[in-house]
C-alpha positions in Angstrom: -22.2 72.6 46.3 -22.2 68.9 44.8 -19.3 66.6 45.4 -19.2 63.2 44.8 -18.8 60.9 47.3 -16.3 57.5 47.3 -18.7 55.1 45.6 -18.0 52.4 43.1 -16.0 54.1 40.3 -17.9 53.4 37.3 -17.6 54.8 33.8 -18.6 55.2 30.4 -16.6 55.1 27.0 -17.5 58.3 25.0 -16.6 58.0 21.4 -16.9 61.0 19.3 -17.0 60.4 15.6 -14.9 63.4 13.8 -16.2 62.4 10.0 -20.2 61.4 11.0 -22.3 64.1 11.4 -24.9 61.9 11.2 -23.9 60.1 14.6 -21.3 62.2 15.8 -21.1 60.3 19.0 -21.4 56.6 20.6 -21.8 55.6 24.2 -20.5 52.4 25.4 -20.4 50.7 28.9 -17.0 49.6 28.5 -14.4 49.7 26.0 -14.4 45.7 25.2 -17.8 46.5 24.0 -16.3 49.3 21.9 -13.7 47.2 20.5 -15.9 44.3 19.6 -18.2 46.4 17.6 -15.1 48.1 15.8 -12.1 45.9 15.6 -10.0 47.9 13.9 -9.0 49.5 17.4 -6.9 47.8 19.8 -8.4 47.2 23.0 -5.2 46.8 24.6 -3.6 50.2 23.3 -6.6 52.3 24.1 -6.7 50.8 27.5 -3.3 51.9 28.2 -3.4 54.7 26.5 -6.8 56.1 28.5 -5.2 55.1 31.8 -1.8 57.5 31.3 -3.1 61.0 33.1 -6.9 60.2 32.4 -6.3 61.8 29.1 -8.6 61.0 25.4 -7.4 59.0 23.1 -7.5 61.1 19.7 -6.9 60.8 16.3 -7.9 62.4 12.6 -11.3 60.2 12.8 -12.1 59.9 16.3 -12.0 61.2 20.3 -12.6 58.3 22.8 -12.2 59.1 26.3 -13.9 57.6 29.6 -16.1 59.4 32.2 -17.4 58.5 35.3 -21.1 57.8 35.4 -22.5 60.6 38.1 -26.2 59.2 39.4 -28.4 60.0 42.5 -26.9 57.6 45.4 -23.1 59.1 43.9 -23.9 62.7 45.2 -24.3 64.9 48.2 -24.8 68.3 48.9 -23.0 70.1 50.7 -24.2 71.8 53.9 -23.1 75.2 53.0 -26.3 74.7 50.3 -29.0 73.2 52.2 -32.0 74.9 49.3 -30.1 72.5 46.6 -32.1 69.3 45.9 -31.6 66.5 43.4 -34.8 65.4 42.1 -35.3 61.9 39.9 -35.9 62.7 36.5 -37.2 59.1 35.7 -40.5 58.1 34.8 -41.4 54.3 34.7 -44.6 53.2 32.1 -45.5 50.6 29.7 -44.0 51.0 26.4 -47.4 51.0 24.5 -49.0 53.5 27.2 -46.1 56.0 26.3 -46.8 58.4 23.5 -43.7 60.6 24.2 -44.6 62.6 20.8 -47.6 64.3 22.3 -45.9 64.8 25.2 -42.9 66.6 23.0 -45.4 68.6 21.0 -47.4 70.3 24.3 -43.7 71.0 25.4 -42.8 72.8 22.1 -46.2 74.6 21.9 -46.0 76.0 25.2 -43.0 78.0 24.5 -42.5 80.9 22.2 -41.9 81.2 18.4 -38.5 83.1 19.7 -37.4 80.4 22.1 -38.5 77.0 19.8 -36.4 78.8 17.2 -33.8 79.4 19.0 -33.2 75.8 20.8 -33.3 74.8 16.5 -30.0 77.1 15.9 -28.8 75.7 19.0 -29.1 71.9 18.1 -27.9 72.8 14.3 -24.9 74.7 15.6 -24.0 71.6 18.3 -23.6 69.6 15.0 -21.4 71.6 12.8 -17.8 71.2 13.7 -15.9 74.6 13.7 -15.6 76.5 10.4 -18.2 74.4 8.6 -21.3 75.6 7.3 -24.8 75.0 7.3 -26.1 73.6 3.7 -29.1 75.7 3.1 -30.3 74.0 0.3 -33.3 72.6 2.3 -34.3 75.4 4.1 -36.5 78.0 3.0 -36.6 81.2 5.1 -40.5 82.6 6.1 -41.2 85.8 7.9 -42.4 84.9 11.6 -46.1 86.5 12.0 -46.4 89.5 14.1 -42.6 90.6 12.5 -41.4 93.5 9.9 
């Protein structure tokens, strides 16, 4: 089992954008930041406002709450699960050595028709909010090969 161990509490603003499906969310690495970049929000009311019962602040256009920032060095595991690792999932290279679109494309070739279609329906229905539908004017349906 993973618990977190007392480290330096360090968090993230998560702002969720209710009316942008086109960026439905923003990441910031402190609320200053956040309301620099949009001044019509108060820093001083969302600060007290996020530090009452570690609750979101929430309104008709917007959900911005704070969460701590879990890494490596902030968790152990427990001795009941010896077997459980945490493995670094960072890879350092030189920007114009990196070609991460063949890298994506092996990835998405090595799996199945079935499963590259089904992590598509995922991500589409991750960005629909509930009740809304998908506008299928773009898509145009075609019968996978090998299928009646």
């Amino acid at each position: 089992m993973l618990t977190h161990q007392s480290a330096p509490h360090r968090r993230v603003i998560i702002v969720h954008w209710k009316n942008n499906p086109a960026a439905p969310f923003e990441i910031f690495s402190n609320l200053k930041l956040f309301c620099q970049i949009h001044p019509s929000y108060n820093y001083n009311t969302l600060n007290n406002y996020l530090s009452k019962g570690k609750t979101a602040f929430e309104n008709e256009r917007v959900r911005i709450e704070r969460k701590p920032i879990v890494n490596k060095q902030s968790i152990s595991v427990n001795s009941q699960a010896p077997h459980e690792t945490i493995s670094s999932v960072v890879r350092k290279a030189r920007m114009h050595e990196i070609n991460e679109g063949e890298e994506d494309l092996r990835y998405w070739l090595s799996k199945s028709p079935q499963e590259r279609l089904a992590a598509v329906n995922f991500i589409v229905a991750q960005s629909l909010t509930p009740g809304q539908k998908l506008d299928k004017t773009m898509i145009r349906k075609r019968k996978m090969k090998g299928k009646k």
